[in-house]
C-alpha positions, 0 to 999 in steps of 0.5 A, a space after each residue: 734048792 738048798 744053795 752050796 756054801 762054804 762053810 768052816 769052824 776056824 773062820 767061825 771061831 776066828 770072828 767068835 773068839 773077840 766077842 767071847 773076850 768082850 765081857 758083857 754082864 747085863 747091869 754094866 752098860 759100859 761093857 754091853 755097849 763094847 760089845 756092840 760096837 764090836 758086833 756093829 762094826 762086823 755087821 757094817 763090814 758084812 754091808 748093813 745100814 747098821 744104827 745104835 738106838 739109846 738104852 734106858 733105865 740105866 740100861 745098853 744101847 742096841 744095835 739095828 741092822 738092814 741090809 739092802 734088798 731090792 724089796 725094802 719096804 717089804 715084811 722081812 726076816 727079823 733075826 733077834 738076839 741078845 748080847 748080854 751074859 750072866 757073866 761079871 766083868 773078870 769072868 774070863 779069868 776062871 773061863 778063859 776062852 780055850 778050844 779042848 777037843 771038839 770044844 770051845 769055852 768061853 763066857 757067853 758062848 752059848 748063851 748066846 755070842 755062838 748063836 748070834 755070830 752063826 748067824 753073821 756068817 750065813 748072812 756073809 756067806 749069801 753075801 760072798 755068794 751074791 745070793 739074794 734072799 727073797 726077804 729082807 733081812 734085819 738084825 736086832 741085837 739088844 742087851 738085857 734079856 737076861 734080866 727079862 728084857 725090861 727095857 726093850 720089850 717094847 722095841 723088840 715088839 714093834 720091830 717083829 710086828 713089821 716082820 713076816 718071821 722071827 728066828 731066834 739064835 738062842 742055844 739049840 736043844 738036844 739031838 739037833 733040835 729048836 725051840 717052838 714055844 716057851 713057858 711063861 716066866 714071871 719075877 718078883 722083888 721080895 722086901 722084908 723090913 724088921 726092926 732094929 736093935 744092938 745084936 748083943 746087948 739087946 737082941 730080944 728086941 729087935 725083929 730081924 729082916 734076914 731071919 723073916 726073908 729066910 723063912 719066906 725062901 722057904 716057904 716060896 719053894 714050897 709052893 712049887 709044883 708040876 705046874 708051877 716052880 719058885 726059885 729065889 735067886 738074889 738076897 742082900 741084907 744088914 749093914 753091921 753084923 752087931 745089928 739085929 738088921 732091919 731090911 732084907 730084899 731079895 729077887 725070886 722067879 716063877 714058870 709055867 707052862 701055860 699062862 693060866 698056871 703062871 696067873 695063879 702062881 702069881 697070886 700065890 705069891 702077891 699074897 704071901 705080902 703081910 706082917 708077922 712077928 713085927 716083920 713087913 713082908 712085901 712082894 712086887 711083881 717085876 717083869 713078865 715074859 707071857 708063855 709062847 705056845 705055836 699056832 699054825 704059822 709057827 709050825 709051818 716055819 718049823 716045817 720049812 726048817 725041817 725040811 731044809 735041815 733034813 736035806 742037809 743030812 740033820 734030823 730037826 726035832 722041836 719042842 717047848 723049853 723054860 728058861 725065856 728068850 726074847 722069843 717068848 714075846 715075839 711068839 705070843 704076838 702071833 709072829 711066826 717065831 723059831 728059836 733055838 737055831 744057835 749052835 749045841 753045847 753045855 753048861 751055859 750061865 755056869 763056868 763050864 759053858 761051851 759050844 760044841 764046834 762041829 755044830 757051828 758050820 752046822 747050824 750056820 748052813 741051816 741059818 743060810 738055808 732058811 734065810 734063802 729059802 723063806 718067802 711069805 710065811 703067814 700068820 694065824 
């Protein structure tokens, strides 16, 4: 039975709204960290045993939370989300947070504040009902999954694998729908080191870093395919622009939809390594996120979900997505995974990201639902 809670947009918002306007860019620490203690602070009060385990490699804190259960020791539901965004520090100058329409703007709203405080309030909303869930709940929330979770891979798996199921708040899909699987994603550093000379007196001899970085973006997208993409997404080089520049680097990413395509992607790539016209070329791969395809104790989760989200009066479709989660690790490792149960919008990592607001209490209801609602799920 499907428990009868109240759930509004405005008290959404009102909890939603200070975590949007706390910016939280990856690569500043500092402010991840404001973000969690704000996020650790709203989970206290929601009655967790909240802990902040370091960050490393220069890299934020994350937050832990449990919350009490007569069956603490027992595999729970592992709620994991992140709290860093693409967005810089000044963001909310040019996206302030604002309500147009059926609408709320905001940097990170949808990827993934909106997604994470849902559910927060399916949590609260048990709690203020004095409904017990037959799991125990833990949430993880860390802070660099948007550069492919270097430093917590390692935590986010041994925290799932103590767990029966995952569930993800990451931005849902289109028609209502979640995510069952992700493609796999690879990224790499690009480094190209030229030879120096004056740019105007003797530009013949100098061999320049930017000019071969150029042509190897180049040729890095076209070796996308239906199976496979290239994109190269970060470059910096030259220091004076009267010197012919010696070093260029620059950050590329590929995806695929199966493992196997990934593997030979990467192999494309390591070999575009090498020295021509004077110029060293290297590539390095960076951090990998392994493809999550479902297997039986992943649908059977979904199918519960459906279920649940049927009888509240909303069609569930799943699908596969790109673009990585922290799901992608959890899932591969053969932990029943649902992602994608965050709220609907558009435009995220852009300066038009939105939530559409009637979808927070709507999947807020379906978070409270399943938490309610899942006992043993097991594995394949």
């Amino acid at each position: 039975m499907i428990p009868d809670l109240p759930f509004d947009a405005e008290s959404i918002l009102a909890t939603l709204r200070p975590w949007v306007e706390c910016e939280s860019p990856t690569h500043d620490a500092a402010a991840v960290n404001r973000m969690m203690d704000l996020a650790a602070r709203d989970l206290a009060v929601a009655g967790a045993a909240v802990e902040t385990i370091p960050g490393r490699m220069g890299l934020s804190d994350c937050v832990r939370a449990r919350f009490a259960h007569r069956h603490r020791d027992q595999p729970g539901i592992l709620v994991l989300g992140h709290l860093d965004t693409v967005h810089p520090v000044g963001t909310l100058a040019s996206l302030p947070w604002r309500i147009e329409g059926n609408r709320a703007y905001g940097p990170g709203i949808l990827d993934m504040k909106g997604g994470n405080v849902i559910a927060l309030a399916a949590i609260r909303a048990l709690t203020a009902a004095g409904i017990e869930t037959p799991l125990p709940v833990t949430v993880l929330f860390t802070g660099d999954e948007e550069v492919g979770s270097p430093s917590t891979r390692d935590l986010i798996e041994a925290e799932a694998a103590r767990h029966a199921v995952v569930l993800v708040p990451e931005p849902g899909q289109a028609d209502n729908g979640v995510v069952t699987g992700r493609y796999a994603i690879a990224r790499f550093d690009l480094e190209a080191v030229g030879r120096p000379s004056h740019a105007g007196a003797a530009p013949h001899e100098g061999r320049s870093a930017i000019r071969a970085m150029a042509r190897m973006i180049l040729a890095i997208d076209g070796l996308s395919d239906a199976d496979c993409t290239f994109s190269t997404g970060i470059v910096s080089g030259g220091q004076w622009v009267n010197c012919v520049p010696t070093l260029c680097r620059g950050q590329a990413l590929s995806m695929a939809k199966r493992q196997a395509d990934l593997d030979r992607g990467v192999e494309r790539m390591l070999a575009l390594s090498g020295e021509q016209d004077g110029v060293r070329f290297a590539v390095t791969r960076g951090v990998t996120r392994p493809v999550w395809e479902p297997d039986a104790g992943c649908m059977a989760l979904y199918d519960r979900a459906r279920r649940l989200s049927e009888a509240l009066g909303q069609p569930l479709p799943h699908r596969s997505a790109g673009g990585g989660s922290d799901g992608n690790f959890t899932g591969a490792n053969g932990i029943p995974t649902l992602d994608g149960l965050g709220p609907l919008g558009q435009g995220y990592h852009t300066l038009d990201e939105h939530v559409l607001i009637e979808t927070l209490p709507q999947r807020a209801r379906l978070f409270a639902a399943l938490l309610a609602d899942l006992g043993a799920v097991g594995r394949s």
